[in-house]
N, C-alpha and C positions, 0 to 999 in steps of 0.2 A: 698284445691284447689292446683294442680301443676300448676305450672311456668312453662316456655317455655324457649328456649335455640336457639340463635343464631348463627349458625355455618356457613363455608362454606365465611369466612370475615377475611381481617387485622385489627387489632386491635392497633389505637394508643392509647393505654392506658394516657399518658400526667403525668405518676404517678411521684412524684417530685425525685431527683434522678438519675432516671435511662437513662440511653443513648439511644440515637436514638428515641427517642419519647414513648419509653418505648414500642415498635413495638413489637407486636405477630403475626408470620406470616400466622399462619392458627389457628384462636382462635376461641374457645364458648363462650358466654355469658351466663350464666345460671340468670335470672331475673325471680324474685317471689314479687307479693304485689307489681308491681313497682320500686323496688329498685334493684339491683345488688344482685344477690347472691354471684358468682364465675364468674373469669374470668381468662382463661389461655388458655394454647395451649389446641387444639382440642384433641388429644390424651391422655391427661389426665383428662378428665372431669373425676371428681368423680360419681361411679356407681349410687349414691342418684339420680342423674337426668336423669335416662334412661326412667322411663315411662314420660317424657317431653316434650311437643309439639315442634317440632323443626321446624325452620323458617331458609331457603338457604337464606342470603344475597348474591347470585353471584358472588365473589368473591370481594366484591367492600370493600373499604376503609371505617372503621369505629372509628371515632371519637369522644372525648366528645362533647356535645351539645356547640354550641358556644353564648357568653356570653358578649355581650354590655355594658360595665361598667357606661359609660358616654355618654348621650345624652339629645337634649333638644327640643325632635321630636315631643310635644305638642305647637302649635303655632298657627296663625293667618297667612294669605295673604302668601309672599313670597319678598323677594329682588331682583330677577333677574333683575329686571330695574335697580338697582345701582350698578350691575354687570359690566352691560351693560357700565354704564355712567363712571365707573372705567377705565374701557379697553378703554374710549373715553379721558383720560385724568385728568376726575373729583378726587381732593382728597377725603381724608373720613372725613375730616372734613368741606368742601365742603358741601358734600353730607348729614351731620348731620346736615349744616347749616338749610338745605333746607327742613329739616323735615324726613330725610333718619335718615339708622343708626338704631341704635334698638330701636330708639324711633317708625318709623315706625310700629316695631314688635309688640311693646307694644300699638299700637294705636288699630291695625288689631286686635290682640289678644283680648282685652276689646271689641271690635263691635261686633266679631264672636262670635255665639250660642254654645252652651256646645255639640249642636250634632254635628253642624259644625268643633267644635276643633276635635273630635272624628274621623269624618269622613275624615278628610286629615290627620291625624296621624295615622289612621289606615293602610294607604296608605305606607308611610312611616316604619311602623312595619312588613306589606308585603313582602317588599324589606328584610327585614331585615330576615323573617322566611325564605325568600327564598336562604339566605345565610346560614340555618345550624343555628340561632340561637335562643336559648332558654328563655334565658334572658335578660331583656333589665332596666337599670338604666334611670328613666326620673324625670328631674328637673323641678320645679316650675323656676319664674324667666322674664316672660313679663305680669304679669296683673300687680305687685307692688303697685299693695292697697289689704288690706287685705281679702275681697272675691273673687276679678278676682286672685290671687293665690293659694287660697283654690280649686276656679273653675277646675283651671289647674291640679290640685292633684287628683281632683278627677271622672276627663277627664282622668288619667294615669291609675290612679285602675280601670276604667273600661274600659281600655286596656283588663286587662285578663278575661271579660267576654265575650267576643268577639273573643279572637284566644287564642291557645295553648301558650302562655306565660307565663313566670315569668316578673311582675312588680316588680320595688323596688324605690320607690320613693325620692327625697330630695326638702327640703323648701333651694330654691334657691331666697327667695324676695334680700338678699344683690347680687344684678345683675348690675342693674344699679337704678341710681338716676332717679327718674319720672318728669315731669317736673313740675306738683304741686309742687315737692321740693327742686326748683333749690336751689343751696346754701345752702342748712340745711340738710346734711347729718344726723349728730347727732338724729337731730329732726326723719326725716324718720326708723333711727336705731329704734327710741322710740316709736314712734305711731303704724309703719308699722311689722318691722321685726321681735320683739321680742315679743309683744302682739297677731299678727298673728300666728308665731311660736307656740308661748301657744295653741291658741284655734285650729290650725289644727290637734296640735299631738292629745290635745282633742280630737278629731272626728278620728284619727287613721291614719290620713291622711301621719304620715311623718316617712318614712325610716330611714333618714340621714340628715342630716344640710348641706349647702353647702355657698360658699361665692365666693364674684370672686374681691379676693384681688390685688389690680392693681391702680395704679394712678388715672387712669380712672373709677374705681371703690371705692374699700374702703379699709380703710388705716389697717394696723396691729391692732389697739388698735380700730377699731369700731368694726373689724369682731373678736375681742378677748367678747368684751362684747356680741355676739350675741351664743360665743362656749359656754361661760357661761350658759347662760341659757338653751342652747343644755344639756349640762351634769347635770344640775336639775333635766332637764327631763327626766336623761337618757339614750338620744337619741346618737348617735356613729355621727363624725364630718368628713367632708371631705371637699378640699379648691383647687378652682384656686386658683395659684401659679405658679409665675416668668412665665409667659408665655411673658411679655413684657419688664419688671423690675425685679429687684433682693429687693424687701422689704423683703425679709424671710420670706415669708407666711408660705413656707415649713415647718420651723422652730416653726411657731407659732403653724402648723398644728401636727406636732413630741408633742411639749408638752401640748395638748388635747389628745393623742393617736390617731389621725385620722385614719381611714379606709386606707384613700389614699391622696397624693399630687398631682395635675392633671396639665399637661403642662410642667412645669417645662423646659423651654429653658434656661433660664437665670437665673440655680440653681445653686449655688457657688459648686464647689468639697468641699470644707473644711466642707460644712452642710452636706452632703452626708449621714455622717456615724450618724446624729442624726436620717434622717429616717430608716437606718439597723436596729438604737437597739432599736427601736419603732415598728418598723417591718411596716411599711408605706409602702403602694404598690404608686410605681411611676408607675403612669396612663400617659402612652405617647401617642399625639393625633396629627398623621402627618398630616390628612385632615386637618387641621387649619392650618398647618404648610404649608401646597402643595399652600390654596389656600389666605392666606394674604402673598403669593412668600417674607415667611421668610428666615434667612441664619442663626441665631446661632442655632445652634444643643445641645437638652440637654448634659449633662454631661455623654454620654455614657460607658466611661472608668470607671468612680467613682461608677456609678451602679451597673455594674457589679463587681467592684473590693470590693465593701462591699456587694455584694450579698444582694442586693434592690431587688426585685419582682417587674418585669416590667410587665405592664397590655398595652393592645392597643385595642382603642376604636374609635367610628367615631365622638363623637361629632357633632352628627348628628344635625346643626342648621339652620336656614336661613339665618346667615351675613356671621360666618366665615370658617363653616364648614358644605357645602350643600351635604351631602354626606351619602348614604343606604347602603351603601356595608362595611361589616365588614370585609371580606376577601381582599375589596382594600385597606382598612385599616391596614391591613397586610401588602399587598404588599409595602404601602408606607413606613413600618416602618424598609422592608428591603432596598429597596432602597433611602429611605430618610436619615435614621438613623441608618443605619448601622445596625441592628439587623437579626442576623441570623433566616433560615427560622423556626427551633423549637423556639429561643425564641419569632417570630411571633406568632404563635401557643400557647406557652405556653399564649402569653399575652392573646390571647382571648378567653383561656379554664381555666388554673388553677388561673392564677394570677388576671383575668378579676373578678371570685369567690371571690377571697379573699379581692377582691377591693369591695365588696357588703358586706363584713362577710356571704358570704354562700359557702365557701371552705366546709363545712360538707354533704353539698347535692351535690354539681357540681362542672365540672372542671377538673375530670377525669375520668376514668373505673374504679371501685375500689368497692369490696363489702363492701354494706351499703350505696352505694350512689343512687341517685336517676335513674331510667334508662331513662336519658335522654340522646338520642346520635344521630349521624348524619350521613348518608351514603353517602359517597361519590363516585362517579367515576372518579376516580384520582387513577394510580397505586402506589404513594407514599406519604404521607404526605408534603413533602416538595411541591410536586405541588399545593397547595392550596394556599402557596402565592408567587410560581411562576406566574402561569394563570395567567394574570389582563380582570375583567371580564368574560363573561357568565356565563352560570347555571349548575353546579357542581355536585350538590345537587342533589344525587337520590331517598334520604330517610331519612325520620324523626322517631327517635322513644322517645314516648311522654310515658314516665312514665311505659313504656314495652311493649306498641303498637306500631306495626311499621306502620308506613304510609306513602303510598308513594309520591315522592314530584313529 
C-alpha cells in the first residue's frame, strides 16, 4: 500500500534545535502506515513518493498535534458557585469551611455515575480536540478511596474510545486528605494510596504516579513512600511541586527520576540544575497561576539557563484551574511568564511528550513519528499564542487521515 503526501502547507516541524520553529516554508509530508515517512521542502521530495496520493492543505499552517500534559478534566458538579462567593469577598478557607474546596469535588465526584463522569469530561476533551490536541494526561485524585479512584481511571481510558485521542493516565489518590481521614495522613497513605496503587496498575489502570506535595497536601517523606512503591511497580513518577511552598518536592521528584515537576512557582534557582541533569520536564501551568491571582513567578531565568524542557498545560480542574483551552494556556504563559512564543509552542508539542515519556511518537514532524498533526489557519506559528481565543483549527490529521475540523 502507498502513503499519501501532504503538500501545498508550512511546516512547523518543533524538531528540537532548530531555529524558528524548525519552519519549512512550502513542505510535503510523505506519511505511510500512519507514521511520518519524510518531511522537507516540497521540491525535494524524493522520487519513491511520486505514485502518492497527494492531499492540498491550502496553504495553511501545519503543526505537531498538540499535547495536554497535566489535567484533571474527570470530575463530578463544578465550583462556579465559590467562584462566585470569592469575588463576593468569601476566603478559601471560608469556603472549605463550609463544605466548599475540593472536598465539594470529591463529594460530586463519588454521587456521579461512571456515565456521568464520562459525559462532562467528554465535554471538556472537546474543547480540547477543538484546540489541535492530540493528547491529553488525566489524573485520578477526587474519589480517594480506593474504588471511586480506580473509577476515575477508568472513566479516563475510556476517553479514547469515544474520540480520537491519546489517554495517559496517573494515580493521583495523594490529592487531598478525605474527610473519613481527617488527621491520619500516614494512615490514608496505608490503606488508601499505596494498596490502591497496587491493585489499579493490576488492572492497567496507571500511567504515572502523581502526588501534590504541599502543606496542604502531603509532606516529602509521605509522597517519598508512595514513589517507592511507584518504582516496584515500575511505574515512571511525576509530582506537584512548590506551587505554594518551597518543601523540594522537586528535588524529591529529580531523585525518583520523574517524568516532570509540575507548578513549580516557588522552586529555589539553586535546585534547578538537579532537574537539568535528571532531565525533568518543568510542567508550567499559568491557568492556576491567572486564576488563584498569584504573583511569584517560577524561576524562569534558571530554566532556561540550565536548559530544563519547559511543557505548558491547562490544568484543566474545577477549583483552580477551569480552563479548555491549551492555546490560552500558551497565551498565558507568554504573557504571564515571560516565555516566548516558540517556547510556548514547544511547551505544548515536544516538551508536553516528553512530560508523558512519549517524545518517541509526538511532539514533532519527524520521520518515524506518529502523523499526528494539526492545521492551522494562522499565517505564522507565533500567531497561535498570539490570538487569545476562537477557533484556529482548520484540520486534524489522526494517524495520516486528515479531517476536517
Amino acid at each position: 500500500m502507498t502513503g499519501r503526501v501532504f503538500i501545498n502547507c508550512r511546516a512547523a516541524t518543533m524538531v528540537a534545535d532548530e531555529v524558528g520553529y524548525g519552519l519549512i516554508d512550502d513542505a510535503a509530508i510523505a506519511v505511510d502506515e500512519g507514521r511520518i515517512a519524510w518531511i522537507g521542502p516540497r521540491g525535494v521530495l524524493p522520487r519513491g513518493h511520486d505514485g502518492w496520493e497527494q492531499v492540498d492543505l491550502g496553504g495553511k499552517l501545519v503543526t505537531p498535534a498538540l499535547v495536554d500534559c497535566h489535567t484533571h478534566l474527570v470530575f463530578g458538579g463544578d465550583r462556579s458557585r465559590e467562584f462566585a462567593l470569592r469575588l463576593e469577598g468569601a476566603s478559601y478557607e471560608e469556603i472549605a469551611k463550609a463544605g466548599g474546596g475540593i472536598r465539594s469535588t470529591v463529594a460530586a465526584t463519588r454521587e456521579s455515575t461512571g456515565e456521568g463522569l464520562l459525559a462532562s469530561a467528554l465535554r471538556r476533551v472537546d474543547d480540547l480536540i477543538a484546540d489541535g490536541v492530540a493528547v491529553i494526561e488525566v489524573k485520578s485524585g477526587y474519589g480517594l478511596t480506593i474504588e471511586h479512584e480506580m473509577r476515575m481511571l477508568r472513566v479516563a481510558r475510556a476517553i479514547e474510545t469515544e474520540r480520537p485521542v491519546r489517554i495517559v493516565t496517573s494515580w493521583l489518590a495523594a490529592h487531598a486528605l478525605p474527610p473519613e481521614f481527617e488527621g491520619e495522613a500516614d494512615r490514608y497513605i496505608d490503606e488508601v494510596v499505596i494498596p490502591g496503587l497496587e491493585a489499579a496498575a493490576a488492572e492497567g489502570l496507571v500511567d504515572a504516579v502523581d502526588g501534590f506535595c504541599e502543606g496542604i497536601g502531603f509532606s516529602p517523606e509521605q509522597i517519598r513512600r508512595v514513589f517507592e512503591t511507584a518504582r516496584n511497580l515500575g511505574i515512571r513518577v511525576k509530582l506537584h511541586a512548590e506551587q505554594l511552598s518551597d518543601l523540594k518536592g522537586a528535588v524529591l521528584a529529580a531523585e525518583h527520576d520523574a517524568l516532570s515537576a509540575d507548578h513549580l512557582e516557588w522552586l529555589a534557582p539553586e535546585d534547578v540544575p538537579k532537574l537539568a541533569e535528571k532531565g525533568v520536564v518543568a510542567v508550567l501551568l499559568p491557568g492556576a497561576f491567572y486564576a488563584l491571582r498569584e504573583t511569584r513567578l517560577p524561576p524562569m531565568d534558571a530554566l532556561r539557563e540550565q536548559g530544563v524542557a519547559m511543557a505548558l498545560a491547562t490544568d484543566c480542574n474545577p477549583g483552580s484551574s477551569p480552563l479548555s483551552s491549551l492555546r490560552l494556556a500558551m497565551n498565558m504563559g507568554c504573557t504571564l511568564f515571560g516565555m516566548t512564543a516558540e517556547e510556548a509552542l514547544a511547551g505544548a508539542t515536544r516538551n508536553g511528550a516528553k512530560a508523558l515519556g512519549l517524545e518517541a511518537d509526538y511532539g514533532t514532524i519527524e520521520a518515524g513519528k506518529r502523523a499526528d498533526l494539526a492545521v492551522w489557519d494562522a499565517p505564522h506559528p507565533d500567531y497561535l499564542s498570539y490570538w487569545i481565543g476562537g477557533r484556529l483549527l482548520r484540520g486534524r490529521i489522526v494517524a495520516g487521515t486528515h479531517h476536517h475540523a
